[in-house]
C-alpha positions in Angstrom: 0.0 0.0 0.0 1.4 3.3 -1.0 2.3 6.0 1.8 0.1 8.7 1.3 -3.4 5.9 0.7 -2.0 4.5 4.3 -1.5 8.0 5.9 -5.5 8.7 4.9 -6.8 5.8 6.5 -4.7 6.2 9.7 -6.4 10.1 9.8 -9.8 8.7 9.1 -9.6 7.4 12.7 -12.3 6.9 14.9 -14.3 9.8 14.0 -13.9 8.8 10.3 -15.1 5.4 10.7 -18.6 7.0 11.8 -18.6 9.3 9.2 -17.8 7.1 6.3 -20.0 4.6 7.9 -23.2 7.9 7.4 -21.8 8.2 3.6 -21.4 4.8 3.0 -25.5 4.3 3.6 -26.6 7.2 1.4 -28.1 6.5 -2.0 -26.2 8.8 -3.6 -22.4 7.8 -2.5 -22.0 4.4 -3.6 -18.7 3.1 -1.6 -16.8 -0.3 -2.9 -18.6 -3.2 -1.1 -16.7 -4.6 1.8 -14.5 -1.1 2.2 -15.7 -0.4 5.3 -14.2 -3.6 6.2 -10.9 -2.8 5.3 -10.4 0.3 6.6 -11.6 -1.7 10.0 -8.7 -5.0 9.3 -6.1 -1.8 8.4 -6.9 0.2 11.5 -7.2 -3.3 13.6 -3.7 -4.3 12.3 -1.9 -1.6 13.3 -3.5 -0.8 16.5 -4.7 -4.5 17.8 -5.8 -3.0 21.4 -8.4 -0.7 19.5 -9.9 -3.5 17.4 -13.3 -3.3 19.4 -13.0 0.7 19.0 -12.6 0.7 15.4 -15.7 -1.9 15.2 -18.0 -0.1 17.0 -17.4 2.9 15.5 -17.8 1.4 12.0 -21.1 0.0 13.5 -22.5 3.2 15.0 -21.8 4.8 11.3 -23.5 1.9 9.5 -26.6 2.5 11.7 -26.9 5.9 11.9 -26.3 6.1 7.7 -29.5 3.5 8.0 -31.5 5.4 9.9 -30.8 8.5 8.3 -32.0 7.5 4.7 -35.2 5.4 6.3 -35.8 9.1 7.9 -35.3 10.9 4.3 -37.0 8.4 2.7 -40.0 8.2 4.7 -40.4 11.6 4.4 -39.8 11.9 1.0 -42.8 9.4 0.9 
């Protein structure tokens, strides 16, 4: 992996996980399938003691990208 991909995904983070978890469940960013599980494997590898960090934060993303377009959708009828 080149230095400046690997140096994006360490900066993603936390935070990022969540936030590209809200993207990632938007119909109108479609993300690679499984992505979300490689940025959590890349994350996990270099920082094993966070593993259950990194998973929960892709999780609460996931979920909250869900609920958010159920909301916009429902609305949108």
């Amino acid at each position: 992996m080149t230095g400046s991909a690997w140096n994006w995904i360490r900066r993603l983070g936390l935070p990022g996980l969540i936030l590209y978890g809200i993207f990632d469940n938007t119909p109108l960013i479609s993300a690679p399938p499984g992505s979300m599980d490689v940025f959590v494997i890349l994350l996990s590898a270099n920082r094993p003691e966070w593993w259950a960090w990194y998973a929960f934060m892709a999780t609460v993303g996931e979920v909250l990208g869900g609920y958010l377009t159920y909301r916009l959708s429902e609305k949108g009828g």
